[in-house]
N, C-alpha and C positions, 0 to 999 in steps of 0.2 A: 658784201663784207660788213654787214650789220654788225658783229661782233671785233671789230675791226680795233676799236679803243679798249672795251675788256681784255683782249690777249694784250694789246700792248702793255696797258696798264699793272695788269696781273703780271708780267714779267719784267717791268718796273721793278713793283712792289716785293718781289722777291729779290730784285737785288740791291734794295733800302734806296730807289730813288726816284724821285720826286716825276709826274709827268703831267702835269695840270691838261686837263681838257681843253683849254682853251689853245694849246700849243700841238697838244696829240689826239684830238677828239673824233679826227677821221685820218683814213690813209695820206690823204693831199694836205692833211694841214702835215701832218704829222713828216710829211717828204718838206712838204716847204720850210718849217721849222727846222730840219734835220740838214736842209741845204744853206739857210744864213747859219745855223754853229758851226758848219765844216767849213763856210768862208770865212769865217772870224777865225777859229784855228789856222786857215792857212794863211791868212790875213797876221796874226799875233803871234803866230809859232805852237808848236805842240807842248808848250809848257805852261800855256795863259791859263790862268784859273778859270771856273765856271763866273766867281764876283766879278772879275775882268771883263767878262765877257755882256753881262750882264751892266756893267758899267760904259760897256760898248753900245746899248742899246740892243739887245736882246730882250722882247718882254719878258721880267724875271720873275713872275708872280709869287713862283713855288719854287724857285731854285737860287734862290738863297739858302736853303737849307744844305746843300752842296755847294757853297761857296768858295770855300779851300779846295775841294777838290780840280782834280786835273781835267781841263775841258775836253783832252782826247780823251780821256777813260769814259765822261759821260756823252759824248758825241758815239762814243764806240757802242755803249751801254743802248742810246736810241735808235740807233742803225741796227744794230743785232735784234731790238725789242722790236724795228718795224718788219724785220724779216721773217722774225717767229710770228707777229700777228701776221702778218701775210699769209706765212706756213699753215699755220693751225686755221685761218679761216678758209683758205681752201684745200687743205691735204693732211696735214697731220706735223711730223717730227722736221726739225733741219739739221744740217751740218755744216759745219764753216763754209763750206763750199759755198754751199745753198745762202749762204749770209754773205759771200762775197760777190755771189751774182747777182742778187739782188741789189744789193749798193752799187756796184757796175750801170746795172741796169737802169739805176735811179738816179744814175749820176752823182753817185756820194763817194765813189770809192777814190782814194786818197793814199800814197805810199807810205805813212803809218799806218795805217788801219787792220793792215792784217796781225802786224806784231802787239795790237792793242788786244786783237781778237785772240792769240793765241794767248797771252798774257793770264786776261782776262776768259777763259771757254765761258763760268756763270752769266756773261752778258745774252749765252744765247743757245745754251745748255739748258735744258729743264732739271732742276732735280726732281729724282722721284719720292712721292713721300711717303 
């Protein structure tokens, strides 16, 4: 899964948020990072901000730039991003499904999560260009 921070990052980047290397740079950082946000969410509630969270001790290098925002939108945002890198480095397209098995499976899935996912489909939708 060489390609494993390109896919994520690339679908970051598509959906204007930040995912520093040091935090997503392979699949196991990228699940272990993605496993203390979803404990600070359950920890703070589904309304903590990203700054919150980051004032939590979260390393926050690059995400301050998302600081107002909703830490479930961007915890939803990383989870769908590691699912489609997941996807695309060994198969191709996903569907929610495929994005809620995988956080299942990763142990990240969480009783908001799907209504973040549905909210949100661009977290783990490709657009075509």
């Amino acid at each position: 899964m060489s390609d494993f921070y390109k896919y994520f990052k690339e679908n970051m980047d598509a959906l204007g948020l930040p995912a520093p290397e040091s935090l997503f740079g392979n699949m196991q950082l990228a699940l272990g990072a993605a496993s203390t946000l979803v404990g600070l969410v359950e920890k703070f509630g589904k309304k903590v901000t990203v700054m919150e969270m980051v004032g939590a001790g979260i390393r926050g290098e690059k995400l301050a730039v998302v600081a107002a925002m909703s830490a479930s939108i961007y915890v939803g945002a990383v989870i769908g991003s590691i699912a489609v890198a997941t996807g695309r480095s060994l198969a191709g397209g996903l569907s929610l499904a495929d994005v809620l098995l995988n956080a299942q499976m990763n142990h990240l899935h969480r009783p908001w999560l799907p209504s973040v996912l549905i909210r949100h489909p661009e977290i783990y939708k490709r657009r075509n260009k």
